[in-house]
N, C-alpha and C positions, 0 to 999 in steps of 0.2 A: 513657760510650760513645755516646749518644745524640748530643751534639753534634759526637763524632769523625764519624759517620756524615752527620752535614749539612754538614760543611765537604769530607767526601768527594764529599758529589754535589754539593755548589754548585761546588769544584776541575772536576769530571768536567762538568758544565754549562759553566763556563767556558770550556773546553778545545775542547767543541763548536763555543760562540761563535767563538773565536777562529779556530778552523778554521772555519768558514765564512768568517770574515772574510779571511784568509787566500787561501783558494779564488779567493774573487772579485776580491781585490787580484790576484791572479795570472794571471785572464782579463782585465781592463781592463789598459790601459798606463796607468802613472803620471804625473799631468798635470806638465809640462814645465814650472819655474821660471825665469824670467828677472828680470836684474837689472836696476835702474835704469842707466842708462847714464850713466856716470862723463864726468867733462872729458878725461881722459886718453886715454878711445876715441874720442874724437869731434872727425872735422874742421871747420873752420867756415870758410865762404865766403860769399858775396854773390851775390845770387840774381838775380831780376830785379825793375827798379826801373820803377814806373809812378805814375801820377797824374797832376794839374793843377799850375799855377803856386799853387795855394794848399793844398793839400795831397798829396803824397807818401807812397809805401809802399815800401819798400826792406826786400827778402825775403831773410833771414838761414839758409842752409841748413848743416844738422849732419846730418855722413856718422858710421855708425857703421864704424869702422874696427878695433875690437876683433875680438876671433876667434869671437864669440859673438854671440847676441840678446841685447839690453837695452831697455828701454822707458823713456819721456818721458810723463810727464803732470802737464801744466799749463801755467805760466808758467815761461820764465828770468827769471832777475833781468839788468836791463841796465841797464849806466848810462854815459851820454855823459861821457867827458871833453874837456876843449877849453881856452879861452881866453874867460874873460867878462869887459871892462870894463879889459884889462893884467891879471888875475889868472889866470895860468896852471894849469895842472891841476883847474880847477874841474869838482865829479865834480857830474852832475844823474841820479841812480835815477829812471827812468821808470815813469809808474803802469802799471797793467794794465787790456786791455779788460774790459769787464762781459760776459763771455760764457760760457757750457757749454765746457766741453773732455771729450774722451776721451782713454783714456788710447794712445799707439801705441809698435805693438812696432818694431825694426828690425833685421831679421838683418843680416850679417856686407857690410857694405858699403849697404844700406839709407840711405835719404834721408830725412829730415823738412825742417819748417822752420817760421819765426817771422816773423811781418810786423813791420815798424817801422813806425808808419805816424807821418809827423810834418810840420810845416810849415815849410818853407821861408823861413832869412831873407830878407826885403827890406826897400829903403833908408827907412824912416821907419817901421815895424810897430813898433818896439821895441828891447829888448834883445838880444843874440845871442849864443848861446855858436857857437864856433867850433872843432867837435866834428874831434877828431885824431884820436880811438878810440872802439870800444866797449868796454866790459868786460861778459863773458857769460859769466853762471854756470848752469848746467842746472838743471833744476828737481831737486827734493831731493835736490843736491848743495853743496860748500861749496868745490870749488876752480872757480875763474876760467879764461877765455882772453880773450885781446883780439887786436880786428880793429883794424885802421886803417883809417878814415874821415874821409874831410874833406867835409865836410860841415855849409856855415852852417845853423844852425835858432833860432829863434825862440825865444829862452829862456823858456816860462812855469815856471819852477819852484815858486811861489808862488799857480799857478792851482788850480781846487777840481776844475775838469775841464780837462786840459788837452788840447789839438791835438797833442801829441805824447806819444804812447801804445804799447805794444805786443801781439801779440795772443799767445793760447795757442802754443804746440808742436800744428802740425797733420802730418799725413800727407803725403808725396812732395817734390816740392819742384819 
């Protein structure tokens, strides 16, 4: 009998907890979850393009066009295709900046964006890929979109750091 009686008030203890818990869940509003923001919401345009003859930023903006908030945090994965050498569809995955990102939300039509920042081919620099797209996958996601771009750049594929680089998913665009 003895241990019927302590499972009775540990149940009855419980019960308490739980109703407070309960209580309180009831006076606070439940914090609001949003999802990563898939390829499928998201429109992708060309933003604005600034820099020098030796270096270039061409700013890649992603509308969220879902019906919802979704958030971005990090890097997209991007990669130039073009023309290197007569070898056509040649894909170059661009590294990422070394920098802090946060993570941003974007309601229902909301703006982010991603800087390309990259160097510009010219006549005796090297090699050149002769970039006809991007392919841009959002960050922790796995399906793609592609922009069209023509745009000569300076092939380092093969560099340790190279001049042509991209930076985080930042806020507005």
């Amino acid at each position: 009998m003895r241990f019927r009686t302590s499972v009775a008030v540990l149940v009855a203890a419980g019960s308490i907890v739980a109703g407070c818990n309960s209580a309180a869940a009831a006076a606070s509003p439940a914090p609001t979850r949003t999802s990563t923001c898939q390829t499928a919401h998201l429109r992708y345009a060309f933003g604005a393009r600034s820099g020098s003859s030796s270096q270039r930023t061409q700013q890649v903006v992603l509308t969220n066009k879902g019906p919802s908030a979704c958030t971005l945090s990090g890097f997209p994965g991007v990669d130039l295709v073009g023309t290197v050498n007569g070898q056509q569809n040649y894909r170059w995955p661009l590294e990422r900046q070394v920098v802090r990102y946060s993570k941003v939300t974007l309601k229902p039509g909301g703006r982010a964006h991603f800087d390309l920042i990259y160097l510009p081919a010219a006549a005796g620099d090297g090699t050149d890929i002769a970039v006809d797209k991007l392919v841009i996958t959002p960050p922790d996601d796995f399906a793609h979109a592609e922009l069209t771009w023509h745009q000569p750049v300076l092939l380092q594929d093969a560099a340790t750091h190279p001049g042509t680089y991209i930076s985080p998913v930042l806020p507005g665009a």
